[in-house]
C-alpha positions as CSV (number, residue, x, y, z in Angstrom):
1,X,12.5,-1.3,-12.8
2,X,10.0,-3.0,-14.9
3,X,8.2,-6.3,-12.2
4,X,6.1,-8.7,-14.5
5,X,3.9,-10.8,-11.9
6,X,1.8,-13.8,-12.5
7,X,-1.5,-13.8,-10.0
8,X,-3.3,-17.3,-10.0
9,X,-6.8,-16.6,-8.5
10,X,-10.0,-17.8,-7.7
11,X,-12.1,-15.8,-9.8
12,X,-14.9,-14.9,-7.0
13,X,-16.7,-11.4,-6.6
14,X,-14.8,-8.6,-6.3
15,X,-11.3,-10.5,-6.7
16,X,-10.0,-8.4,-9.4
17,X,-10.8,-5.1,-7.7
18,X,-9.0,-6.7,-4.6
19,X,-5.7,-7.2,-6.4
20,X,-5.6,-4.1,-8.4
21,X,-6.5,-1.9,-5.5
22,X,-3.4,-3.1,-3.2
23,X,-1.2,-1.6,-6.6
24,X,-3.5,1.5,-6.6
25,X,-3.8,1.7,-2.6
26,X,0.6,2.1,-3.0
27,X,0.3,4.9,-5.6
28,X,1.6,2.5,-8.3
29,X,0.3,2.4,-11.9
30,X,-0.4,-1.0,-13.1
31,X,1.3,-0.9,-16.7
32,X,-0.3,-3.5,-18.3
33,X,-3.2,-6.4,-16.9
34,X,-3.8,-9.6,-18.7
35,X,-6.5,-11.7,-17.5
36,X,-8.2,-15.4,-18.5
37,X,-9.0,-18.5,-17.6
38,X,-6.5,-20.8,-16.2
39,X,-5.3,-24.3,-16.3
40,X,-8.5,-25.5,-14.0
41,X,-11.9,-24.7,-14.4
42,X,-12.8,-21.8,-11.9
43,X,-8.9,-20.2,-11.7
44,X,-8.0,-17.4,-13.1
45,X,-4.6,-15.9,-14.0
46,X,-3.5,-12.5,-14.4
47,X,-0.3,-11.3,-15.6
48,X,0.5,-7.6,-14.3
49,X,3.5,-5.4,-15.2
50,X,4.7,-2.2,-13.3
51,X,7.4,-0.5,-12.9
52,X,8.7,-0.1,-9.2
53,X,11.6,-0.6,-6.2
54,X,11.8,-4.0,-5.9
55,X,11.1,-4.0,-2.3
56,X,8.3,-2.2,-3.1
57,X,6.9,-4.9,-5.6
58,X,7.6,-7.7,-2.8
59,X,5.8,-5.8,-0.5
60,X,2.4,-5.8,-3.0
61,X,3.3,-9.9,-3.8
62,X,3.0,-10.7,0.2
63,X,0.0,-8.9,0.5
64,X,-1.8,-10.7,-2.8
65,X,-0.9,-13.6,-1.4
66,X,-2.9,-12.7,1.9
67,X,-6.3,-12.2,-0.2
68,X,-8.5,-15.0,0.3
69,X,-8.8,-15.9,-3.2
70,X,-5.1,-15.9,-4.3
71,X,-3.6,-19.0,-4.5
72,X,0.1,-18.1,-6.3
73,X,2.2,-14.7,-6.5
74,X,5.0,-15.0,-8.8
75,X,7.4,-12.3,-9.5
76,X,8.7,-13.7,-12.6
77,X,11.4,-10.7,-13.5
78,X,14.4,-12.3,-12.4
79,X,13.3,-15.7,-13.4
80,X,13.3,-17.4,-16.8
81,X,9.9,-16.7,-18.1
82,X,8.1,-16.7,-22.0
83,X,6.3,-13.4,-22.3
84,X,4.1,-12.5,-25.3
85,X,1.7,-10.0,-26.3
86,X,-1.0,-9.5,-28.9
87,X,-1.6,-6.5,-30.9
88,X,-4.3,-5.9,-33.7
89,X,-3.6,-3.0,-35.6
90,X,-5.9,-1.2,-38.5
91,X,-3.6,0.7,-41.1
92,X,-4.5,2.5,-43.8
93,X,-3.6,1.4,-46.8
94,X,-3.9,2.0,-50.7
95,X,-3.2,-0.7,-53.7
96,X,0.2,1.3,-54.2
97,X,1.4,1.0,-50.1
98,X,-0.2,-2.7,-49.7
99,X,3.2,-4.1,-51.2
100,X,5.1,-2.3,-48.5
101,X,3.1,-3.0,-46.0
102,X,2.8,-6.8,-47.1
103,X,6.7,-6.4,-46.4
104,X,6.6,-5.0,-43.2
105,X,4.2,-7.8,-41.9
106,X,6.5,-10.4,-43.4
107,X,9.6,-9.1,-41.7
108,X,7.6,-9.2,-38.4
109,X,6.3,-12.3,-38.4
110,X,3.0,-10.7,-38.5
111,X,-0.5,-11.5,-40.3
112,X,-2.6,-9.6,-42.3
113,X,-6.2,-11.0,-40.9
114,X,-9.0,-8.5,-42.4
115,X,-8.5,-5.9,-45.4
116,X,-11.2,-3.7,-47.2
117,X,-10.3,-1.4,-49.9
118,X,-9.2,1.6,-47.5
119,X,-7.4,-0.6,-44.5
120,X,-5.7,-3.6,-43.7
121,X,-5.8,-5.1,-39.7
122,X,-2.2,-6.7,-38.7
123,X,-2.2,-9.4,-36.1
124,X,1.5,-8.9,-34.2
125,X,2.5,-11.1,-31.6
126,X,5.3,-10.8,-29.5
127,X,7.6,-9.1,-26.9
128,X,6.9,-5.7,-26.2
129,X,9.8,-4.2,-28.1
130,X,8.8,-6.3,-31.3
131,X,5.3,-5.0,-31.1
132,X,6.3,-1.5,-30.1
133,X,9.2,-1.6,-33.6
134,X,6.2,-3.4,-35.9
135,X,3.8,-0.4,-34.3
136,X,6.3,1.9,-35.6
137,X,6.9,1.2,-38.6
138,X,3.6,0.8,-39.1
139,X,2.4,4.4,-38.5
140,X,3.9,6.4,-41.7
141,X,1.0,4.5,-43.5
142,X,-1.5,5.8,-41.0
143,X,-2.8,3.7,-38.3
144,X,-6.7,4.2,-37.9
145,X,-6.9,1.7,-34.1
146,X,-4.9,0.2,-32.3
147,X,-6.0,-2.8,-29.7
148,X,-3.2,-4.6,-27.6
149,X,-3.8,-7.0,-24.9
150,X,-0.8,-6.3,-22.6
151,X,1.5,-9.1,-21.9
152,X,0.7,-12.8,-21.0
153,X,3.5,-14.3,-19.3
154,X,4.9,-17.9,-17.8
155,X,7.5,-19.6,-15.8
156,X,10.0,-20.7,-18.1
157,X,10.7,-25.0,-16.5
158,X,13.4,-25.8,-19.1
159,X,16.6,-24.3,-18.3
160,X,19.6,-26.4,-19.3
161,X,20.2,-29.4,-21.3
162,X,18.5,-31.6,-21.5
Protein backbone atom coordinates (compact mmCIF):
# COMPACT_ATOMS: atom_id res chain seq x y z
CA UNK A 1 0.00 0.00 0.00
CA UNK A 2 1.11 3.34 -1.03
CA UNK A 3 2.26 5.46 2.91
CA UNK A 4 2.65 9.31 2.16
CA UNK A 5 4.58 10.69 5.43
CA UNK A 6 5.29 14.20 6.45
CA UNK A 7 8.81 14.48 8.51
CA UNK A 8 9.26 18.04 10.19
CA UNK A 9 12.96 18.26 11.00
CA UNK A 10 15.65 20.22 12.28
CA UNK A 11 17.78 20.54 9.39
CA UNK A 12 21.27 19.76 11.22
CA UNK A 13 24.28 17.64 9.70
CA UNK A 14 23.59 14.50 8.57
CA UNK A 15 19.67 14.65 9.28
CA UNK A 16 18.57 13.73 5.91
CA UNK A 17 20.88 10.65 5.64
CA UNK A 18 19.52 9.73 9.14
CA UNK A 19 15.91 9.50 8.01
CA UNK A 20 16.41 8.02 4.66
CA UNK A 21 18.69 5.33 5.94
CA UNK A 22 16.06 3.86 8.66
CA UNK A 23 13.77 3.35 5.03
CA UNK A 24 16.98 1.89 3.40
CA UNK A 25 18.28 0.05 6.72
CA UNK A 26 14.32 -1.98 6.28
CA UNK A 27 15.00 -2.84 2.58
CA UNK A 28 12.25 -0.29 1.56
CA UNK A 29 12.57 2.01 -1.48
CA UNK A 30 11.70 5.51 -0.81
CA UNK A 31 9.28 6.30 -3.91
CA UNK A 32 9.43 9.80 -3.91
CA UNK A 33 11.36 12.66 -1.34
CA UNK A 34 10.30 16.21 -1.23
CA UNK A 35 12.29 18.44 0.86
CA UNK A 36 12.28 22.51 1.80
CA UNK A 37 12.12 24.89 4.25
CA UNK A 38 9.31 24.91 6.63
CA UNK A 39 7.06 27.17 8.38
CA UNK A 40 10.03 28.45 10.91
CA UNK A 41 13.23 29.48 10.02
CA UNK A 42 15.73 26.44 10.63
CA UNK A 43 12.79 23.44 10.12
CA UNK A 44 12.70 21.50 7.43
CA UNK A 45 9.96 19.32 6.04
CA UNK A 46 10.03 16.34 3.96
CA UNK A 47 7.30 14.59 2.42
CA UNK A 48 8.17 10.78 1.64
CA UNK A 49 6.04 8.18 -0.24
CA UNK A 50 6.60 4.27 -0.22
CA UNK A 51 4.89 1.66 -0.68
CA UNK A 52 4.72 -0.91 2.34
CA UNK A 53 2.70 -3.20 5.25
CA UNK A 54 1.39 -0.74 7.21
CA UNK A 55 2.88 -2.06 10.34
CA UNK A 56 5.90 -1.95 8.63
CA UNK A 57 5.52 1.87 7.82
CA UNK A 58 4.53 2.55 11.68
CA UNK A 59 7.45 0.82 12.63
CA UNK A 60 9.90 3.40 10.45
CA UNK A 61 7.45 6.57 11.85
CA UNK A 62 8.36 5.48 15.69
CA UNK A 63 11.80 5.23 14.90
CA UNK A 64 11.97 8.87 12.94
CA UNK A 65 10.52 10.11 15.75
CA UNK A 66 13.42 8.78 17.96
CA UNK A 67 16.14 10.87 15.84
CA UNK A 68 17.30 13.75 17.65
CA UNK A 69 16.34 16.11 15.14
CA UNK A 70 12.81 15.05 14.30
CA UNK A 71 10.25 16.93 15.76
CA UNK A 72 6.82 15.48 13.90
CA UNK A 73 6.07 12.02 12.02
CA UNK A 74 2.85 12.05 10.24
CA UNK A 75 1.50 9.23 8.32
CA UNK A 76 -0.93 11.24 6.49
CA UNK A 77 -2.49 8.08 4.19
CA UNK A 78 -5.53 7.61 6.07
CA UNK A 79 -5.97 11.13 6.90
CA UNK A 80 -7.43 13.99 4.89
CA UNK A 81 -4.42 15.53 3.29
CA UNK A 82 -3.81 18.08 -0.07
CA UNK A 83 -1.07 16.39 -2.04
CA UNK A 84 0.54 18.07 -5.09
CA UNK A 85 3.32 17.55 -7.36
CA UNK A 86 5.28 19.52 -9.93
CA UNK A 87 6.43 18.40 -13.24
CA UNK A 88 8.37 20.39 -16.00
CA UNK A 89 8.33 18.69 -19.14
CA UNK A 90 10.31 19.58 -22.56
CA UNK A 91 8.32 18.30 -25.70
CA UNK A 92 9.03 18.58 -28.97
CA UNK A 93 7.11 20.42 -30.90
CA UNK A 94 6.64 21.89 -34.58
CA UNK A 95 4.31 25.00 -35.73
CA UNK A 96 1.91 22.22 -37.08
CA UNK A 97 1.68 20.10 -33.40
CA UNK A 98 1.94 23.44 -31.26
CA UNK A 99 -2.01 23.79 -31.69
CA UNK A 100 -2.44 20.35 -30.23
CA UNK A 101 -0.25 20.58 -27.74
CA UNK A 102 -1.64 24.19 -26.76
CA UNK A 103 -4.83 21.83 -26.32
CA UNK A 104 -3.45 19.32 -24.32
CA UNK A 105 -1.98 21.94 -21.74
CA UNK A 106 -5.35 23.66 -21.68
CA UNK A 107 -7.20 20.55 -20.75
CA UNK A 108 -4.66 19.92 -17.95
CA UNK A 109 -4.57 22.97 -16.41
CA UNK A 110 -1.07 23.20 -17.41
CA UNK A 111 1.38 26.11 -18.62
CA UNK A 112 3.44 26.51 -21.34
CA UNK A 113 6.57 28.47 -19.51
CA UNK A 114 9.57 28.44 -22.18
CA UNK A 115 9.25 27.60 -26.11
CA UNK A 116 12.09 27.76 -28.83
CA UNK A 117 11.45 26.88 -32.35
CA UNK A 118 12.06 22.95 -31.78
CA UNK A 119 10.44 22.52 -28.07
CA UNK A 120 8.02 23.76 -25.76
CA UNK A 121 8.54 23.18 -21.56
CA UNK A 122 4.99 22.35 -19.77
CA UNK A 123 4.65 23.29 -16.21
CA UNK A 124 1.99 20.47 -14.73
CA UNK A 125 0.89 20.52 -11.34
CA UNK A 126 -0.96 18.19 -9.54
CA UNK A 127 -1.82 14.59 -8.15
CA UNK A 128 0.21 11.98 -9.40
CA UNK A 129 -2.34 10.40 -11.68
CA UNK A 130 -2.98 13.94 -13.39
CA UNK A 131 0.68 14.35 -13.93
CA UNK A 132 1.32 10.74 -14.91
CA UNK A 133 -2.24 11.21 -17.71
CA UNK A 134 -0.77 14.90 -18.85
CA UNK A 135 2.92 12.88 -19.10
CA UNK A 136 1.14 10.61 -21.34
CA UNK A 137 -0.41 12.29 -23.52
CA UNK A 138 2.30 14.20 -23.88
CA UNK A 139 4.84 11.69 -25.20
CA UNK A 140 3.37 10.94 -28.94
CA UNK A 141 4.87 14.52 -29.61
CA UNK A 142 8.19 13.45 -28.21
CA UNK A 143 9.33 14.34 -24.84
CA UNK A 144 13.09 15.44 -24.88
CA UNK A 145 13.38 15.81 -20.31
CA UNK A 146 11.45 15.27 -17.91
CA UNK A 147 12.02 16.88 -14.28
CA UNK A 148 9.37 16.09 -11.37
CA UNK A 149 9.72 17.03 -7.89
CA UNK A 150 7.77 14.11 -6.14
CA UNK A 151 4.86 14.98 -4.06
CA UNK A 152 4.52 17.76 -1.45
CA UNK A 153 1.87 16.96 0.92
CA UNK A 154 -0.25 18.46 4.06
CA UNK A 155 -2.72 17.82 6.73
CA UNK A 156 -5.94 18.61 5.41
CA UNK A 157 -7.74 20.90 9.01
CA UNK A 158 -11.03 21.54 7.27
CA UNK A 159 -13.23 18.63 7.31
CA UNK A 160 -16.93 19.49 7.59
CA UNK A 161 -19.04 22.45 7.43
CA UNK A 162 -18.32 24.98 8.42
Amino acid sequence: MKHTLSVLFENEFNAIPRIVGLFSGRGYSIDSISIGAAEEAGLTRATITTIGEEQVIEQIAKQLNKLVDVIKVVDLTFEPFVERELALVKVHSTPATRPEIVQIVDIFRAKIIDISTKTMTVEITGKEDKVDAAIGMLRPFGIREIARTGAVALKREFQGQA
